[in-house]
C-alpha positions as CSV (number, residue, x, y, z in Angstrom):
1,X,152.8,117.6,99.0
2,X,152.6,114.5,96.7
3,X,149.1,113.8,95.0
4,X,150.1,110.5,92.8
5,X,150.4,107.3,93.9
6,X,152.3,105.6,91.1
7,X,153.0,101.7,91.5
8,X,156.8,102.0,91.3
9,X,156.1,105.2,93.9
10,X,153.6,102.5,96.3
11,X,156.9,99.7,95.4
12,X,159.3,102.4,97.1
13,X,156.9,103.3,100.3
14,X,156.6,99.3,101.1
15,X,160.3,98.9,101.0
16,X,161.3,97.7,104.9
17,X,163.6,100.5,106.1
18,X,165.4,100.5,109.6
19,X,163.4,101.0,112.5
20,X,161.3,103.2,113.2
21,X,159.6,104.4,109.7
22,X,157.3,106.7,111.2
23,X,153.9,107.1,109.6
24,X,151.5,110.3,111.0
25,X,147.9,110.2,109.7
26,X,145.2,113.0,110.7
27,X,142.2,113.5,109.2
28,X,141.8,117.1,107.4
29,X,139.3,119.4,106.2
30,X,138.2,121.5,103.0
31,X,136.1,123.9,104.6
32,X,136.1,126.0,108.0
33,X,134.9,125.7,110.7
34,X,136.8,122.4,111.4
35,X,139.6,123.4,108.6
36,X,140.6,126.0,110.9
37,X,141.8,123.3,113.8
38,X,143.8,121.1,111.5
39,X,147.0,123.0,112.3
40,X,146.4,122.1,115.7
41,X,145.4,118.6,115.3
42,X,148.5,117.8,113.1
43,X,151.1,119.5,115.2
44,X,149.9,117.2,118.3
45,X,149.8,113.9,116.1
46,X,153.7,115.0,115.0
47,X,153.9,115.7,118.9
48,X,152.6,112.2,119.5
49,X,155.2,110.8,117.1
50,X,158.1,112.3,119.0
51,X,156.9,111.4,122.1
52,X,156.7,107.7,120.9
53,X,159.8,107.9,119.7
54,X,161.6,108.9,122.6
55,X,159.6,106.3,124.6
56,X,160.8,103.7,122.8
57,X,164.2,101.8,123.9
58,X,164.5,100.1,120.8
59,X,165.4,103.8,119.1
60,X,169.0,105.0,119.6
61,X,169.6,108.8,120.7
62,X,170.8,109.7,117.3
63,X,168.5,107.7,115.2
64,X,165.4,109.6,117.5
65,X,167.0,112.7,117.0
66,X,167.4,112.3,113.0
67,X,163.5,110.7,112.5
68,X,162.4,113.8,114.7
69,X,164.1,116.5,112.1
70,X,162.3,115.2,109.2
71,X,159.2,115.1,110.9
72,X,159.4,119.1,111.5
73,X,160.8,119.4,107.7
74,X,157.5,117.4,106.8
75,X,155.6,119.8,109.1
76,X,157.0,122.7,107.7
77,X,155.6,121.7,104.4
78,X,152.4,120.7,104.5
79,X,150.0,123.5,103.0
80,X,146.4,123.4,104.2
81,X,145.2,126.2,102.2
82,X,144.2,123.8,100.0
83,X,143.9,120.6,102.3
84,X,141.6,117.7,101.1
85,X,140.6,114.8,103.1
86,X,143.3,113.1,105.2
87,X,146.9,114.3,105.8
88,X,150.0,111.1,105.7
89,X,153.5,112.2,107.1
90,X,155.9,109.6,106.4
91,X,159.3,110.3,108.2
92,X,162.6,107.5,108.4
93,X,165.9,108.0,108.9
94,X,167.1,110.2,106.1
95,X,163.8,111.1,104.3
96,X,160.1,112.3,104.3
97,X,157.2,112.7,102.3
98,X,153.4,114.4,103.2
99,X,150.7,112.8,101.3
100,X,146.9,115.1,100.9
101,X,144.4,112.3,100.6
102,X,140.9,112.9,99.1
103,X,139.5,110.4,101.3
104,X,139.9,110.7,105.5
105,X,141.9,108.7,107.7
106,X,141.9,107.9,111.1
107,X,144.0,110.0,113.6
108,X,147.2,108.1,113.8
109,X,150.6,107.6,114.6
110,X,152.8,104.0,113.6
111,X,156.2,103.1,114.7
112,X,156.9,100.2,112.1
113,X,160.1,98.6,109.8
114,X,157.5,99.9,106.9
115,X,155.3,102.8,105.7
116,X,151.9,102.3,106.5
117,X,150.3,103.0,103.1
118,X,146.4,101.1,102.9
119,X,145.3,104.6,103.2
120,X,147.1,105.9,100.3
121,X,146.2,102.6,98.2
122,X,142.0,102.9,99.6
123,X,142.2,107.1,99.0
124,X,143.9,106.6,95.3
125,X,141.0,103.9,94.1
126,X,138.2,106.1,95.5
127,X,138.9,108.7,93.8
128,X,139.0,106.9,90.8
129,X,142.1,109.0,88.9
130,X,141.8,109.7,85.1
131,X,144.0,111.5,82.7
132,X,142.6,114.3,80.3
133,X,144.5,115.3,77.4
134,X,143.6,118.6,75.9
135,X,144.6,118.9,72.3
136,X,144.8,122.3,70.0
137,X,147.2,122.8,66.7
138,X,150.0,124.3,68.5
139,X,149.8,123.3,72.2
140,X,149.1,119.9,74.4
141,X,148.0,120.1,77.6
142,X,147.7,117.2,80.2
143,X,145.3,117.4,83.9
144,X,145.3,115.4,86.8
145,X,142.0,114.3,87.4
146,X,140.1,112.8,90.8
147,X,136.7,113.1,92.0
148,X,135.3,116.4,91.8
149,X,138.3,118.8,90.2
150,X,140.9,118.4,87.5
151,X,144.6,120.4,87.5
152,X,147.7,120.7,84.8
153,X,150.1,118.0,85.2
154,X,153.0,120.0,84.5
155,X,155.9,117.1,84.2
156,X,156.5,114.3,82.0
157,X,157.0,116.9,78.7
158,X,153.5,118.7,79.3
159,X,152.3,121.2,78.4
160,X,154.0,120.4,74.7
161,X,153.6,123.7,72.6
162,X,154.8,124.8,69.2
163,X,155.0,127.6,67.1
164,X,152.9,128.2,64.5
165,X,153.3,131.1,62.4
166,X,150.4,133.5,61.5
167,X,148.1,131.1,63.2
168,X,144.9,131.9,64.8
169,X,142.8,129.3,65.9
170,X,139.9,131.5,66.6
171,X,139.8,132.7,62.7
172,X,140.0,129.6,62.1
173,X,136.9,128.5,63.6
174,X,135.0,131.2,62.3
175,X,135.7,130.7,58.4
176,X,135.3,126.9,59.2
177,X,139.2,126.4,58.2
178,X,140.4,124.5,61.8
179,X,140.9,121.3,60.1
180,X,143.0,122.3,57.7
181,X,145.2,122.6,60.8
182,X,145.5,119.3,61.0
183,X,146.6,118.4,57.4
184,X,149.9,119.8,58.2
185,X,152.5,117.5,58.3
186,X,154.3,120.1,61.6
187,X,150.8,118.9,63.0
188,X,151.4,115.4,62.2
189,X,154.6,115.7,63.9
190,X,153.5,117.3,67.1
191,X,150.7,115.6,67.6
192,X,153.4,112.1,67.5
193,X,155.2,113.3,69.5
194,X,152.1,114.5,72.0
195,X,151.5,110.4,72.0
196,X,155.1,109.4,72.5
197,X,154.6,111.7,75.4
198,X,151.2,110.2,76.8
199,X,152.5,106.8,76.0
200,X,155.3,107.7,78.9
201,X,153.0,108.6,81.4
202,X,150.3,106.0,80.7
203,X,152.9,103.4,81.0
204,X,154.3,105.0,84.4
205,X,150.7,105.8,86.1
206,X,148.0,103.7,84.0
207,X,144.5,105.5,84.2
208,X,141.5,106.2,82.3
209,X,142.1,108.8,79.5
210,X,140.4,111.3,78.2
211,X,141.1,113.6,74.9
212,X,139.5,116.7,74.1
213,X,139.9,118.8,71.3
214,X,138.1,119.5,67.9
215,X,137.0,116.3,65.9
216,X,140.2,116.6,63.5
217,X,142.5,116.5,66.3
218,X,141.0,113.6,67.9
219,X,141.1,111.9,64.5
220,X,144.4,112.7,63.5
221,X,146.1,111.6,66.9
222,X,144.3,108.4,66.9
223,X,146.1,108.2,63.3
224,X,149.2,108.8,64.3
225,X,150.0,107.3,67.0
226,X,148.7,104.3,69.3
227,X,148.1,106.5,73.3
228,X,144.5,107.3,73.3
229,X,143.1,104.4,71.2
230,X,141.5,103.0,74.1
231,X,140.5,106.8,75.4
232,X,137.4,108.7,75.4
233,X,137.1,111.5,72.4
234,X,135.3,114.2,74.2
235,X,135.1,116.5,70.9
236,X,135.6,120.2,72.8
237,X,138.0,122.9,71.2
238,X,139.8,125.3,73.1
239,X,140.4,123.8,76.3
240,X,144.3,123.2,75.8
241,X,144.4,126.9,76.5
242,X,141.9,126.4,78.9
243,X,141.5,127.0,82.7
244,X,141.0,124.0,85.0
245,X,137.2,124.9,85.9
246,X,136.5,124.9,81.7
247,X,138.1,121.5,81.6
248,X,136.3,120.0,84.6
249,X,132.9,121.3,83.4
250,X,133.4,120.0,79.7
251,X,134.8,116.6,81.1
252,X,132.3,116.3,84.0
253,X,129.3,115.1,82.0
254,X,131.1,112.4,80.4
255,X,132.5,111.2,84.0
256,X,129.1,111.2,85.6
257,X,127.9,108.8,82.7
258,X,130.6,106.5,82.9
259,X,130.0,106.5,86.5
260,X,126.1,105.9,86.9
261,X,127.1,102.3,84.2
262,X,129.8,101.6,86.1
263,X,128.0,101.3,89.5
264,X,125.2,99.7,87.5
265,X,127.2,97.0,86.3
266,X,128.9,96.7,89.7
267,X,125.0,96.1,90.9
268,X,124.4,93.5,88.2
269,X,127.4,91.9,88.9
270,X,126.7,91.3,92.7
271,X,122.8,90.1,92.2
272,X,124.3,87.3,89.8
273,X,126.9,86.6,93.0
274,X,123.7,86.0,95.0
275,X,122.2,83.1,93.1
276,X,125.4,81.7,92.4
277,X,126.1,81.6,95.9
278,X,129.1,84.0,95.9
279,X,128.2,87.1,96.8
280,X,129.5,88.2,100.6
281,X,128.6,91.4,102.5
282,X,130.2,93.0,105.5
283,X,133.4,93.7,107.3
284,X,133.8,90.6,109.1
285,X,133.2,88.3,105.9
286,X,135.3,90.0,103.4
287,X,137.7,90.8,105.9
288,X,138.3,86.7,105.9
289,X,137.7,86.5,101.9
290,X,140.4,88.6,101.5
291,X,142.8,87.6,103.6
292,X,142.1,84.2,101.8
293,X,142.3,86.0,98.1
294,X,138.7,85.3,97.7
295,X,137.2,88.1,96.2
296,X,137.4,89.1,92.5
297,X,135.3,91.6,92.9
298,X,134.9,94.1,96.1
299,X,132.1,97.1,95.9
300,X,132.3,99.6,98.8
301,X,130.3,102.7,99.0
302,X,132.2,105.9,98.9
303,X,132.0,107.4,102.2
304,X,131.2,104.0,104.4
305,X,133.8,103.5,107.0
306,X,133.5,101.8,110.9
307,X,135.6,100.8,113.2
308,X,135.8,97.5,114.0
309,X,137.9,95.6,117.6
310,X,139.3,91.9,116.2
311,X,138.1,89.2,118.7
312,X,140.1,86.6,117.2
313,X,138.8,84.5,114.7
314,X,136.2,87.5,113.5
315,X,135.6,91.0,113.5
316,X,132.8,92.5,115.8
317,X,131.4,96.6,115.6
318,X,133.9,98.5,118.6
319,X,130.4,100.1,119.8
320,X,128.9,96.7,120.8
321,X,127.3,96.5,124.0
322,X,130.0,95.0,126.7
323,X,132.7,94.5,124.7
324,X,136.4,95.1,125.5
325,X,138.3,95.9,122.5
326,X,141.3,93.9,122.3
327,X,142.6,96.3,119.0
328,X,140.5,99.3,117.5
329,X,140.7,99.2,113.6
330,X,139.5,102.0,112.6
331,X,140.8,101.8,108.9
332,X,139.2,98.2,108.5
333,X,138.0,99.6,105.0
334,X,141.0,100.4,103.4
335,X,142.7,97.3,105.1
336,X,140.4,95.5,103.2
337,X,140.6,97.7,99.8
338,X,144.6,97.3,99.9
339,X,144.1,93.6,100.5
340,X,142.3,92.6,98.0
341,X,144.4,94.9,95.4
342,X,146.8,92.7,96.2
343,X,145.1,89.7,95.6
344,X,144.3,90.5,92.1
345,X,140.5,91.8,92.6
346,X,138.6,94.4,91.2
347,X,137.4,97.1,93.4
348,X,135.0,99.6,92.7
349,X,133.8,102.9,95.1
350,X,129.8,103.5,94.5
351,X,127.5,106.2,95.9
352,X,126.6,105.9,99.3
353,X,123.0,103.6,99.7
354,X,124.6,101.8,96.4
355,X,124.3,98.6,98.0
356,X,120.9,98.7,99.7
357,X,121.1,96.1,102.7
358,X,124.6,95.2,102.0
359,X,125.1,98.4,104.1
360,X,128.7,99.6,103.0
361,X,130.6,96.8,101.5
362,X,130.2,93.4,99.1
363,X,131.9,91.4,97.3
364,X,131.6,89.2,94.3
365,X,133.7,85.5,95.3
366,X,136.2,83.8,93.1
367,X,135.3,80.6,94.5
């Protein structure tokens, strides 16, 4: 199942493809007891799927038939031992690919020339990715990280490891020798070529970075190369050998920090909107900002979503008294998170009650 949404990976999803491109969303669980009924749920949305297909006259025999075989390949390989949030099947003629999300997604099935991807964009942003580079004299170790978990990123080169004769790190650090380590010139070399290597990936999926590893490491990659200059030094030996829980724990800390300024800035920032007179709040009004490529900045909190019916010219609650839904939107958030991506704006996920009476979403205006 893929994990990382790249933007060359996000360029390849939008691509129109002949009809239909076939998107399955369910929602999915970490823990029992609804984790247990997740089989069941996905097997009836890829049910759905079929049965759309063969309802629709605009789908040829064979084309129904081919679309229908990679959607029980997809099936076959999604894995919810270790399911997350949401579930995407994506299934077209000649190809499919099963997304986990950390975020949820409504239970859904499109029939479209595209991929339906808002829910990828709104569940990649949310989880705010980062990159943590773990650094030791003779190995280089690179984790994926999201919200509450890190785990190795084994591709791109990493792990990068050497030999190092008649080394032993752990001596080292007793007799208070370690950074002579790092006065090596083999060092030198590795650790240029550990930035050559994190140079590939930032260019290919930009993200925060992190590097741990003892102070002389930190210093002597930040002299050798030009990767983590913008990173955070989190000065920690011993976790390029480490396990992903010793990582996450040493790293965690740091995050949280970064986290609590971040949403206070994102605070500041929309206060200032208010006496300027551009600040906006709600589904309905930045729903219209950004469809207009008004907001430069959008704050949502991280587990606000409602479903919305569109009336037209606005947006209206689907639970309001007497009214007849003319089309449920039940993704209205990440419609809105994709949207104004694509408009240039910066959006930011908060903790829930983050916004006070803005109750879920604001925005800062461009104009």
């Amino acid at each position: 199942m893929e994990h990382v949404l790249s933007p060359a990976t996000l360029a390849e999803l939008r691509r129109p493809r002949p009809y239909p491109a076939v998107s399955v969303l369910t929602p999915t669980h970490r823990r029992d007891p609804y984790k247990t009924q997740d089989q069941v749920r996905l097997r009836n949305a890829v049910a759905e799927a079929k049965r759309q297909l063969e309802a629709d006259p605009a789908v040829s025999r064979e084309r129904r038939a081919e679309v229908a075989r990679h959607l029980d390949q997809a099936l076959s390989e999604v894995d919810l031992t270790h399911a997350d949030d949401g579930l995407v099947i994506f299934a077209a003629s000649g190809e499919h690919q099963v997304w986990s999300l950390a975020r949820s997604v409504p239970e859904r099935v499109v029939l479209s020339d595209t991929f339906l991807t808002r829910n990828l964009v709104s569940a990649q942003t949310s989880e705010r990715p980062f990159w943590v580079l773990s650094l030791s004299a003779d190995r280089a170790t690179l984790w994926n990280g999201g919200v509450d978990r890190v785990v190795e990123q084994r591709a791109d080169g990493f792990p990068l490891t050497r030999r190092v004769e008649n080394f032993d790190p752990e001596r080292q650090e007793r007799i208070g020798d370690l950074p002579s380590a790092f006065r090596e010139e083999r060092t030198r070399q590795f650790l240029r070529e550990t930035d050559t290597a994190m140079s590939t990936v930032l260019r290919e999926h930009p993200r925060p970075l992190y590097v741990t590893g003892p102070p002389a490491a930190l210093a002597l990659l930040d002299e050798v190369g030009t990767a983590a200059k913008g990173a955070v030094h989190v000065p920690h030996g011993g976790l390029a050998h480490g396990t992903p829980e010793s990582v996450w724990q040493a790293i965690r800390p740091v995050i949280e920090t970064e986290a609590r300024r971040d949403t206070d800035a994102v605070t500041r920032a929309l206060e200032t909107a208010r006496g300027r007179r551009e600040f906006a709040a709600g589904v309905d009004e930045l729903w219209q900002s950004a469809r207009d490529g008004r907001v430069r900045l959008l704050a949502v909190e991280e587990n606000y979503r409602v479903t919305v019916s569109d009336a037209g010219d606005h947006l209206v609650l689907a639970e309001s008294a007497g009214l007849e839904p003319r089309e449920s939107r039940e993704d209205i958030v990440d419609e809105i998170v994709e949207q104004c991506l694509e408009t240039g704006a910066d959006v930011r996920f908060v903790p829930d009650g983050a916004l006070g009476e803005a109750e879920g979403i604001a925005g800062v205006l461009r104009y």
